[in-house]
C-alpha positions in Angstrom: -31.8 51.1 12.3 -33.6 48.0 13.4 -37.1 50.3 13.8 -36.7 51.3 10.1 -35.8 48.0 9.1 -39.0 46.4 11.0 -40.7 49.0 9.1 -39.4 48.6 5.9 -42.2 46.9 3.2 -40.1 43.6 2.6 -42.1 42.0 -0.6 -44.2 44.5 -1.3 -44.3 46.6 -4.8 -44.1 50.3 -3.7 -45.7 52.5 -6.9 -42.8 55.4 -7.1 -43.8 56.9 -10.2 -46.8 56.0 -13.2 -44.3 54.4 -14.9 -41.8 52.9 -11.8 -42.2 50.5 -9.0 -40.1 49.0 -6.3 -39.7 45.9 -4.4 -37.8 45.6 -1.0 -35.3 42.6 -0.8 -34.2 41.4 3.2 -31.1 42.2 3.2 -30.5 44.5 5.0 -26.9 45.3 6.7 -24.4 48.6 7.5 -23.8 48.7 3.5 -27.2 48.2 2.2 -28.9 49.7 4.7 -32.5 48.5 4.5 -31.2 46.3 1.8 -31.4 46.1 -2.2 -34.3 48.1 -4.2 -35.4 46.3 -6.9 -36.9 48.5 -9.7 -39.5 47.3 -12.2 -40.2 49.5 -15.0 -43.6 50.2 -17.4 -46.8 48.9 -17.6 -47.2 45.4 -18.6 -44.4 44.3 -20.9 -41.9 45.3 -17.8 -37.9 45.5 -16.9 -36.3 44.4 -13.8 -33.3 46.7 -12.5 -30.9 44.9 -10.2 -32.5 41.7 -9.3 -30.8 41.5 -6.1 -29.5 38.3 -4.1 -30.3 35.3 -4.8 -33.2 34.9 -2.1 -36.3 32.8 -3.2 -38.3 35.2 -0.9 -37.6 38.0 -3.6 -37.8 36.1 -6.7 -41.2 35.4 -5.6 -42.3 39.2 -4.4 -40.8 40.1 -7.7 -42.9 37.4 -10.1 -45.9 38.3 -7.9 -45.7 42.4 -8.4 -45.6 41.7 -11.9 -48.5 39.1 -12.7 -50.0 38.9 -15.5 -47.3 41.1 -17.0 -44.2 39.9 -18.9 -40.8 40.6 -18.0 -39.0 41.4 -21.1 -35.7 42.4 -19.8 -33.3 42.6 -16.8 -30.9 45.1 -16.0 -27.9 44.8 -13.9 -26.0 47.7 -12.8 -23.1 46.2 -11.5 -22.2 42.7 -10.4 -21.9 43.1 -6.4 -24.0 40.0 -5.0 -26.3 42.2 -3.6 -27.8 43.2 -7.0 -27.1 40.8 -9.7 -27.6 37.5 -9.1 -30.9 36.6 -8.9 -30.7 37.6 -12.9 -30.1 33.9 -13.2 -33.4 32.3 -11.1 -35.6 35.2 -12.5 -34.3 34.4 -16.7 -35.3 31.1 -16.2 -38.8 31.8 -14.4 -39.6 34.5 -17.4 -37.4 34.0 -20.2 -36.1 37.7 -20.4 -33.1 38.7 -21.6 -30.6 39.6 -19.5 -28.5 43.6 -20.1 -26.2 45.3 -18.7 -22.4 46.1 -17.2 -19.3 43.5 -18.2 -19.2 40.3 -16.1 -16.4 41.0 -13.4 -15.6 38.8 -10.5 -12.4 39.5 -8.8 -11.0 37.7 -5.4 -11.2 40.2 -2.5 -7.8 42.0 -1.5 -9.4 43.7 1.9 -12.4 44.0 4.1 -15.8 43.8 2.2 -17.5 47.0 2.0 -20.2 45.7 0.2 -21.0 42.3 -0.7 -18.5 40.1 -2.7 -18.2 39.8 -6.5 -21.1 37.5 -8.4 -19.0 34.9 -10.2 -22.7 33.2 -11.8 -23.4 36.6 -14.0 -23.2 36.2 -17.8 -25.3 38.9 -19.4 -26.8 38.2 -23.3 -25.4 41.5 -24.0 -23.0 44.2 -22.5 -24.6 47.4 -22.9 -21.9 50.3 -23.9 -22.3 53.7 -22.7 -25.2 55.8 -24.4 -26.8 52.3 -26.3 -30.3 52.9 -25.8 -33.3 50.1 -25.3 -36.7 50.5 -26.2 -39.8 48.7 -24.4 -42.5 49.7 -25.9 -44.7 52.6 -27.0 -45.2 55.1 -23.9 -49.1 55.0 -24.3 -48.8 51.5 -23.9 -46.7 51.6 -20.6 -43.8 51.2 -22.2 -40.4 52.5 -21.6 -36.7 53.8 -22.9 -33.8 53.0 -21.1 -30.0 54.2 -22.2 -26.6 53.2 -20.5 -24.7 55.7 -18.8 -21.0 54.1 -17.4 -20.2 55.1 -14.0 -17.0 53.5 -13.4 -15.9 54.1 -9.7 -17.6 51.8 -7.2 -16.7 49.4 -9.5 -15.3 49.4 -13.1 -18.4 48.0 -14.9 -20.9 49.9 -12.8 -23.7 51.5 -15.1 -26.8 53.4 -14.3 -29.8 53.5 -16.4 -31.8 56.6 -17.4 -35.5 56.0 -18.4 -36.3 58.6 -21.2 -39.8 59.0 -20.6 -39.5 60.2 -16.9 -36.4 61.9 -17.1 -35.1 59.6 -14.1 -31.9 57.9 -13.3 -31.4 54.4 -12.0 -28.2 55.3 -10.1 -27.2 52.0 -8.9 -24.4 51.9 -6.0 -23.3 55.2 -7.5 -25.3 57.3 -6.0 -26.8 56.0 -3.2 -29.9 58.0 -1.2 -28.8 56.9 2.4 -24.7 57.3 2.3 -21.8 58.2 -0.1 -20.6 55.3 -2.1 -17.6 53.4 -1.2 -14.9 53.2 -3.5 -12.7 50.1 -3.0 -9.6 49.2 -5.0 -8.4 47.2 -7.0 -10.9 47.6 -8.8 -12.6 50.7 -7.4 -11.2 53.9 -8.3 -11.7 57.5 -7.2 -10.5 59.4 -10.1 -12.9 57.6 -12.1 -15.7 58.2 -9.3 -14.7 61.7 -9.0 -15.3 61.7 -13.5 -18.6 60.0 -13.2 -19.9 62.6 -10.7 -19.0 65.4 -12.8 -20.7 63.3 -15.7 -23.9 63.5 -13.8 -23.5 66.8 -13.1 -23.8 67.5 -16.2 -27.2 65.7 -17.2 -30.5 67.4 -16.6 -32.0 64.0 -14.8 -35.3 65.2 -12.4 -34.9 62.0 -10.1 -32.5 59.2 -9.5 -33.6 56.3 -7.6 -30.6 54.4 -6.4 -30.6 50.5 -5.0 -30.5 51.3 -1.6 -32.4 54.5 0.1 -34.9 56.3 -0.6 -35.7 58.0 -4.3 -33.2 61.3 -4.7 -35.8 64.4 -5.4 -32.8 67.2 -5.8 -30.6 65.2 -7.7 -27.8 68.0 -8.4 -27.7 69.4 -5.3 -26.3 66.0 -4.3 -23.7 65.5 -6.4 -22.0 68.7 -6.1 -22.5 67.7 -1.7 -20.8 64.6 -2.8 -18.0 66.1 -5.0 -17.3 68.6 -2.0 -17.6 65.6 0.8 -14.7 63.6 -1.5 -12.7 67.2 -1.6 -13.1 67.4 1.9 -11.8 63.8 2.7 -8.5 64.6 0.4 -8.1 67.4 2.1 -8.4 65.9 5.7 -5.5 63.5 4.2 -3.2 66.1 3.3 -3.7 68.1 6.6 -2.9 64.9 8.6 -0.2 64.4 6.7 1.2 67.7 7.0 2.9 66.1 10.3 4.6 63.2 8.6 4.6 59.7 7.4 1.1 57.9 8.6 -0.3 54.5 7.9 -4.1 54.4 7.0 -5.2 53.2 10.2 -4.1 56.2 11.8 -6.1 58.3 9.6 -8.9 56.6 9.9 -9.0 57.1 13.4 -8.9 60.6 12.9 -10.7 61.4 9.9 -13.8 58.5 10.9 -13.9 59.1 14.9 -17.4 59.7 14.9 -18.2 56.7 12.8 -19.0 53.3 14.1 -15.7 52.1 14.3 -17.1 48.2 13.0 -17.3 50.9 9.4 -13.3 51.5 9.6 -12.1 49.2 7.9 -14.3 49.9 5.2 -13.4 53.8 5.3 -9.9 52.4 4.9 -10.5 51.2 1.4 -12.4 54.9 0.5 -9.0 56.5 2.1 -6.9 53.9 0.2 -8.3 55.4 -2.9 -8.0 58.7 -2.4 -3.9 58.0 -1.5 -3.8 56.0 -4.6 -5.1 59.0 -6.6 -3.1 61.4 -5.0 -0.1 59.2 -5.9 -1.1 59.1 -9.5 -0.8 63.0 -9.3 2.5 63.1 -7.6 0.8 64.8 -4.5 1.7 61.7 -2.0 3.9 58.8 -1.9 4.0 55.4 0.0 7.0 53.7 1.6 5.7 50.1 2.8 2.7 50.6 5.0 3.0 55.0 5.5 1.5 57.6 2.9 3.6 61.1 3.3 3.4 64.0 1.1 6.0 63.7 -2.0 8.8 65.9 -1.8 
């Protein structure tokens, strides 16, 4: 980890596509790996997706990758402190608007697996599923981007497809470096599980997520995702098969090659998956142990 993060091009823009470029915040930790990928998109009258933490470093990477064009909009995918809040620094530098999921900042019931909420996000509008916004003729380097909500990671996440490149700006979603974690409250894996099969469904060519490198075979990820979230419910079960556990104690099992400063993050993905299981009358709880319903 630390070679690839003293590799990684902190503050520089990175051309990923004619119409696409990224810029490398320093955050980088064992949930954001080299830390948060902030997108800029078209050709001189430009959006920002995910701003990213409020770091004076980035804001000025980002207004220097794009001057002498005009930031027009910013998108936020979801409103983990790690991607949004820098919307409010970067508004005020260049007057765009700012788009995107519902505000949502809720206290913290558990260890973080990301970072906290961002209580200073108010968008100028909420964008629903399928709105669309245009920037601009193509020819000019401008650019279409539509709303697609992703609930899962978090209740108001979005991703963002960009029309004229048949790419998907897949947020925490889909991630190219690790699955997602899904934490409740808030996070939920029956919705997660729905918003993978939605992207299953779409003919996208490329997703670039916030952290990790762009996603070339975009499919053929989701369904290994979809069949790594099977797998996990089905490690529960099987562990269960022996009686009444607490989640710790299938943690340890099901995570024993992991780092174990990741477990109590895996807890919240495994406290998901009971909670599902629940809702379908597979498992119960009794105070702190999941066993299989009668």
């Amino acid at each position: 980890m630390k070679a690839a993060i003293d590799a990684a091009p902190y503050g520089a823009s990175e051309r990923v596509s004619p119409l696409v470029r990224r810029v490398l915040a320093r955050n980088p930790s064992p949930f954001t790996f080299l830390g948060t990928g902030t997108y800029i998109v078209g050709n001189g009258k430009v959006a920002v997706i995910d701003p990213g933490p409020d770091e004076g470093d980035h804001l000025d990477a980002i207004l220097a990758a794009t001057k002498g064009e005009t930031i027009s909009h910013i998108f936020v995918t979801h409103t983990h402190r790690d991607h949004s809040p820098l919307a409010v620094r970067l508004k005020a530098e260049t007057g765009a608007r700012v788009l995107g999921c519902a505000p949502l900042a809720l206290e913290d019931d558990g260890p973080r697996t990301d970072a906290a909420f961002d209580t200073t996000y108010a968008p100028d509008a909420v964008l629903a599923h399928g709105a669309v916004v245009p920037g601009g003729a193509w020819a000019d380097g401008g650019w279409t981007l539509e709303a697609v909500h992703t609930p899962g990671h978090t209740s108001n996440h979005l991703c963002f497809a960009l029309h004229e490149e048949k790419a998907l700006f897949t947020g925490d979603h889909v991630m190219g470096w690790s699955t997602s974690v899904v934490t409740p409250p808030d996070g939920d894996m029956r919705d997660y599980m729905n918003s993978l099969k939605l992207l299953q469904g779409r003919d996208d060519r490329i997703y670039y997520p916030t952290h990790g490198e762009p996603v070339t075979e975009p499919q053929r990820l989701v369904r290994g995702y979809i069949a790594h979230r099977r797998q996990r419910e089905g490690q529960i079960l099987r562990l269960l098969d022996s009686g009444p556990k607490a989640i710790p104690d299938l943690v340890a099992s099901m995570y024993a090659a992991v780092d174990p400063r990741l477990h109590p993050a895996a807890g919240r993905s495994v406290l998901a998956h009971l909670i599902d299981l629940e809702t379908r009358g597979v498992v119960s709880a009794a105070g702190d142990l999941w066993e299989k319903a009668a």
